[in-house]
LONU-667169 format. One record per residue (C-alpha): z, x, y; chain. Coordinates in steps of 0.001 Angstrom, whole numbers, plus 524288, in hexadecimal, padded with zeros to 5 digits. Last residue first. Layout:
// LONU-667169
     zz     xx     yy  chain
      Z      X      Y      A
...
This chain:
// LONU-667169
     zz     xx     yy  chain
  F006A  7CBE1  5CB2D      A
  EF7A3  7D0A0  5BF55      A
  EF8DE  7D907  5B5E9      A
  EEB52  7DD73  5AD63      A
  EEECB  7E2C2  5A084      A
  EE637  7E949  59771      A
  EE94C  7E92D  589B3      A
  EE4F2  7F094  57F5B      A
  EDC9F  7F569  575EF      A
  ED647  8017C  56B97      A
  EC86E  806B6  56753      A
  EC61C  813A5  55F65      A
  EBC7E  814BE  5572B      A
  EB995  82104  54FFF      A
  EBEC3  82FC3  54F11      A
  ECC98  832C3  54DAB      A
  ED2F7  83905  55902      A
  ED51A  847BA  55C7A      A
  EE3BA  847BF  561B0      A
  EE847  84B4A  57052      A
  EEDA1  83E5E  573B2      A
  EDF59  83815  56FA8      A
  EDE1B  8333C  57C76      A
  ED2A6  8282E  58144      A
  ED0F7  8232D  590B2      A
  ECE51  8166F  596C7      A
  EC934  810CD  59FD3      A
  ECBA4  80306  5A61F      A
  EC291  8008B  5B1E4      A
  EC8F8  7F6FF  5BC28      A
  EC10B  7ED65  5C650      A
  EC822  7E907  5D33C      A
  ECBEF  7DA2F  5D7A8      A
  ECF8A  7D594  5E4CA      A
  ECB8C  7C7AF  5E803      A
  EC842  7C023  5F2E3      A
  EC75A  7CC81  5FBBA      A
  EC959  7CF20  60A69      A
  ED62F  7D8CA  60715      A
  ED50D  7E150  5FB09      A
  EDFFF  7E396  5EFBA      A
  EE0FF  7E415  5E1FC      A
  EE9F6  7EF72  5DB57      A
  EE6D9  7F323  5CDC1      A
  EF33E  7F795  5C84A      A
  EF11C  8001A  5BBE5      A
  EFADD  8015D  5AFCF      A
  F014E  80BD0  5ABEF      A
  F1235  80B74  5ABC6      A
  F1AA3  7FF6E  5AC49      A
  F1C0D  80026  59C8D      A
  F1DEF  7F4AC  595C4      A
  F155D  7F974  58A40      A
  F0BE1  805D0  58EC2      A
  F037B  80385  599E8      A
  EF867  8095D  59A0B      A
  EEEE4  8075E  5A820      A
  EEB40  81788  5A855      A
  EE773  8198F  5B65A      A
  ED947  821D1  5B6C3      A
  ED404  815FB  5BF84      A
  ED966  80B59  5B40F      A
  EDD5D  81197  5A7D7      A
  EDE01  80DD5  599D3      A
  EE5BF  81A68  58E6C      A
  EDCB6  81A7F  5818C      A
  EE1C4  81E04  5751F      A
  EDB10  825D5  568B8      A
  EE189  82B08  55D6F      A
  ED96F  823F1  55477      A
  EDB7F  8155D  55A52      A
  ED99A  80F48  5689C      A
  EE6F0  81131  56C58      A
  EEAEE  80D03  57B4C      A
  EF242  8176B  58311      A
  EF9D9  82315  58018      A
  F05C1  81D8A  587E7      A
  F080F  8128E  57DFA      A
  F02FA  806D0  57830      A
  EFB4E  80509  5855D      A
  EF8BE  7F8A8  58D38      A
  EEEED  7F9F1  598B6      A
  EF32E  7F65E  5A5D3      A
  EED2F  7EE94  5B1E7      A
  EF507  7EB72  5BD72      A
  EF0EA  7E2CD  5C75B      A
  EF2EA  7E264  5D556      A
  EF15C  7D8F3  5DEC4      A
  EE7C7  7D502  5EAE7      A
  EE28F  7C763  5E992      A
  ED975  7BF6C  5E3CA      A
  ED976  7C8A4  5D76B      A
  ECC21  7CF4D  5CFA7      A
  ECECF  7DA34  5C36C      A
  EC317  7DFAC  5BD75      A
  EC741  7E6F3  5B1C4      A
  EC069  7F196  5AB32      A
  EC002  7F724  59D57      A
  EB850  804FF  59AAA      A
  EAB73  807C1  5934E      A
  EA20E  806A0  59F18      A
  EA738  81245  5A75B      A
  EA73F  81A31  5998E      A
  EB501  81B38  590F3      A
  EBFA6  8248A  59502      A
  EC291  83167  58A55      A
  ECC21  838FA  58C79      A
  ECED6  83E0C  57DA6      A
  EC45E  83773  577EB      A
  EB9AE  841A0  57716      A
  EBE19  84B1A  56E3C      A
  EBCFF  841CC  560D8      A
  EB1D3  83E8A  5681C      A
  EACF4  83175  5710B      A
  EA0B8  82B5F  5734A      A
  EA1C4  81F9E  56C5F      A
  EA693  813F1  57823      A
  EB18A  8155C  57FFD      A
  EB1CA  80850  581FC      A
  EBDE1  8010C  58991      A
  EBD31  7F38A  589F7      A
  EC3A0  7E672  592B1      A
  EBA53  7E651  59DC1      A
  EBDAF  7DE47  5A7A8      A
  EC18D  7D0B2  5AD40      A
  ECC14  7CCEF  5B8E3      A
  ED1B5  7C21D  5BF3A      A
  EDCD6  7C2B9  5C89D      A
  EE561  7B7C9  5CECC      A
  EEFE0  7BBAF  5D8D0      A
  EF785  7AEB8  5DBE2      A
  EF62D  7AA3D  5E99F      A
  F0387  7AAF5  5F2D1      A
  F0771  79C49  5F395      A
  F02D5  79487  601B9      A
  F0C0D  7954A  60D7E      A
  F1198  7891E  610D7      A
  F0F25  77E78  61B8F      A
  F1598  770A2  61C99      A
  F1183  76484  61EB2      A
  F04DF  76147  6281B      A
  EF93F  76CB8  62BC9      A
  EF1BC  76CDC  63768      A
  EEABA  76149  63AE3      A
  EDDEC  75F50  63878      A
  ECE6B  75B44  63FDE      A
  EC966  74D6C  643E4      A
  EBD7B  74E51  63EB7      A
  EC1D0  74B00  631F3      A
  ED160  74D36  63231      A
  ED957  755B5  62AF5      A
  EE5FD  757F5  62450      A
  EEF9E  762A2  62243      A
  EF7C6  7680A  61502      A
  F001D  77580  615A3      A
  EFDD6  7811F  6106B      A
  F025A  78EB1  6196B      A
  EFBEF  79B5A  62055      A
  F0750  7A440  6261F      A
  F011F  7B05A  6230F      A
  EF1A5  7AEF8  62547      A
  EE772  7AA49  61BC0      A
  EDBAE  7B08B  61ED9      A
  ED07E  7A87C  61B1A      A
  EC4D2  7AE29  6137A      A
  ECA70  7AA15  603B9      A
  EC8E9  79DD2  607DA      A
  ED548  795B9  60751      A
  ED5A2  78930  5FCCC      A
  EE061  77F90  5FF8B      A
  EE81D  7798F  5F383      A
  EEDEE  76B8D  5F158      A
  EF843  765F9  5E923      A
  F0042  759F9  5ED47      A
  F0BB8  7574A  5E6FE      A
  F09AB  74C5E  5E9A5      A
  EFD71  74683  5E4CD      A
  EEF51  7448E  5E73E      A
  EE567  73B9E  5E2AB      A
  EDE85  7374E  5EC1C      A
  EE699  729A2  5EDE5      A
  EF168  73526  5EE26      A
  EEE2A  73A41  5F9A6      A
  EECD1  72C63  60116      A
  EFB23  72940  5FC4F      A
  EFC9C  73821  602A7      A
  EF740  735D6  6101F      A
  F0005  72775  60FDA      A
  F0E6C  72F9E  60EF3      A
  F09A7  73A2D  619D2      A
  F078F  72EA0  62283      A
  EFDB2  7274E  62A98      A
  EF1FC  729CF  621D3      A
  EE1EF  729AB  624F4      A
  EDB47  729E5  61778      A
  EDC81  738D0  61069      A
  ED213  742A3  60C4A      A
  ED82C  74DA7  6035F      A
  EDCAC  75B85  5FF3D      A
  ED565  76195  60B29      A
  ED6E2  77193  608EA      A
  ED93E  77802  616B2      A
  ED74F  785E9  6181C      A
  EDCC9  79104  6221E      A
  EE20B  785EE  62A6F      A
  EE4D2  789F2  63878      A
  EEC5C  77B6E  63F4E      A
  EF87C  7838A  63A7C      A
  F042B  77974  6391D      A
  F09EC  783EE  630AE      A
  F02EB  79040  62FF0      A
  EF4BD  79581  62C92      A
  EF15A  78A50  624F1      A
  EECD9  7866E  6161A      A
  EE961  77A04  613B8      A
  EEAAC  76DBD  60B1D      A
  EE1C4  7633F  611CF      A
  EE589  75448  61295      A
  ED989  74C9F  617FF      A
  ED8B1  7429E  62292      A
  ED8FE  7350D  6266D      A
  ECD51  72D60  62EDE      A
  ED669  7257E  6365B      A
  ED7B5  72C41  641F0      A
  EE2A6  727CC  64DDF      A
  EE971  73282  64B03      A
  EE068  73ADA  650CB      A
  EE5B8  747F8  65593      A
  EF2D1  74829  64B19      A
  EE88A  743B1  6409D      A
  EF181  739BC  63824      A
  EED36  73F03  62ADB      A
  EF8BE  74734  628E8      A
  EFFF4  739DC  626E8      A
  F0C05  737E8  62F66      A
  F1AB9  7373E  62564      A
  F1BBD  72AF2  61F3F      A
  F1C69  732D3  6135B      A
  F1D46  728A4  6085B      A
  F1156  72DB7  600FA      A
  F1AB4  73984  60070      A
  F15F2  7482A  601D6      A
  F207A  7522F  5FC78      A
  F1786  75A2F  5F759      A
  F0B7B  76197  5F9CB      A
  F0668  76E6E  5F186      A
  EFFE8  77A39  5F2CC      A
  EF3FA  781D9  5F00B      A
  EECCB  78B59  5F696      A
  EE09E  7925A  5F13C      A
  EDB8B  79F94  5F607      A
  ECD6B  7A1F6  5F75A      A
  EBFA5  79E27  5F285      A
  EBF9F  7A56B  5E632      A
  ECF02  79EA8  5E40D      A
  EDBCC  7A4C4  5E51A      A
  EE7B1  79BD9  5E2D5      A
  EF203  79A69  5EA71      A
  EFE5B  79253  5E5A6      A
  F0782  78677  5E6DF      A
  F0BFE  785E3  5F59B      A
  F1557  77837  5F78D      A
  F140C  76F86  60286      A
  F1DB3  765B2  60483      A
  F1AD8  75A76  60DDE      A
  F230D  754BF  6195C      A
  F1998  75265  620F2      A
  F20B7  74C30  62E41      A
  F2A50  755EA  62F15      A
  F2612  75CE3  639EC      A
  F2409  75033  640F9      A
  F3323  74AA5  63D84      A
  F387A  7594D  64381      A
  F2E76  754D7  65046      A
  F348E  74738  64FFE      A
  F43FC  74EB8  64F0F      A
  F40EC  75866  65AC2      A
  F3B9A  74DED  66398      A
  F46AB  74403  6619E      A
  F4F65  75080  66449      A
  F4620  75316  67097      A
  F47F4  7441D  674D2      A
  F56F0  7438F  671FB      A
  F5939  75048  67B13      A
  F52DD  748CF  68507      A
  F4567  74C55  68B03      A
  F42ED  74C21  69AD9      A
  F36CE  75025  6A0E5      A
């Protein structure tokens, strides 16, 4: 068979004019984690209601149907990947012939450009390197195409971490004059925190001292916080003290860990007045 020169650069230049047939814009926003998994979002612009461009609602195997279709936002392993991790349909559309009609029929539903639309992933799938956003249609009964417009790697999600506790120390009234030097309060008297992230991080918890002798709780008495027998004080600016609680576990939707604050009492070598004794401050949970 013969083929001119001409014909394969008449070739080249209609396949350049397909791959350029969409010319949308598709912007990543951010990830979110939800109870049910991780949350895509991004963002389409550069859509026209003057695109004269073929409609992604002209099946490729049936052009010939005139049922329409519905625009998804998705999440796929790779460009042009017919594998979609999860598909999120943003809308049911009449039968269009171009790009420019589909979104006159988005916007009878309300939409707008920019458009904004997320994808939910279960927290089960595996989402492999490469895996990319783009937009695709569908077709009842008749089955999809693989994704139109361009492809881009979602946002990194944001580390979110809640967290309650127990914000007390009691020591309670069994202490002496020769007692208090030492001293650590019962299993049930000391402060906890219960720190839960959706991913692994670490956070760094501290305890803010006047100075190196530890918080003053009145008649020659201070207390010095620790975390696992490692004192948390930090005193001002300093860099020093402080625990890092490090998060990590694979094949979990969240990694959290439970803290006991203790603490123990110095008299710096003196006898100290008897009564009350009760004193504050802050604890201060860093996160990434």
């Amino acid at each position: 068979m013969f083929i001119s020169l001409k014909n394969l650069t008449f070739m080249a230049l209609l396949w350049a004019l397909m791959l350029d047939a969409h010319a949308l814009t598709i912007t990543p926003t951010e990830t979110r984690y939800e109870a049910a998994g991780n949350r895509y979002y991004f963002t389409v612009s550069d859509w026209s209601t003057s695109d004269t461009s073929p409609s992604f609602c002209i099946n490729p195997l049936y052009p010939e149907n005139e049922q329409g279709c519905f625009l998804e936002a998705s999440l796929v392993t790779a460009p042009g990947s017919r594998y979609f991790i999860a598909s999120q349909k943003i809308a049911d559309l009449p039968n269009s012939k171009t790009m420019g009609q589909a979104l006159q029929d988005l916007m009878k539903l309300g939409f707008s450009i920019p458009l904004r639309v997320s994808v939910l992933v279960p927290r089960e799938k595996e989402i492999p390197p490469g895996t990319c956003l783009t937009l695709s249609a569908g077709f009842y009964g008749l089955g999809g195409i693989p994704g139109f417009g361009p492809c881009v790697a979602p946002v990194a999600p944001v580390v979110q971490c809640d967290m309650v506790g127990k914000n007390t120390i009691e020591y309670g009234r069994g202490l002496f004059e020769d007692t208090v030097e030492g001293a650590k309060p019962s299993a049930l008297g000391g402060a906890w925190v219960d720190i839960k992230c959706t991913a692994s991080t670490t956070v760094r918890i501290t305890a803010a001292y006047p100075d190196s002798s530890g918080v003053p709780l009145g008649r020659g008495v201070t207390a010095t916080l620790d975390i696992d027998g490692q004192d948390i004080g930090v005193v001002g600016n300093s860099t020093q003290g402080g625990y890092n609680l490090v998060l990590e576990g694979p094949d979990k939707w969240w990694w959290g860990e439970r803290k006991f604050i203790s603490s123990t009492l110095h008299t710096g070598g003196k006898t100290p007045e008897p009564g009350d004794i009760s004193g504050s401050t802050w604890i201060e949970i860093y996160i990434p």
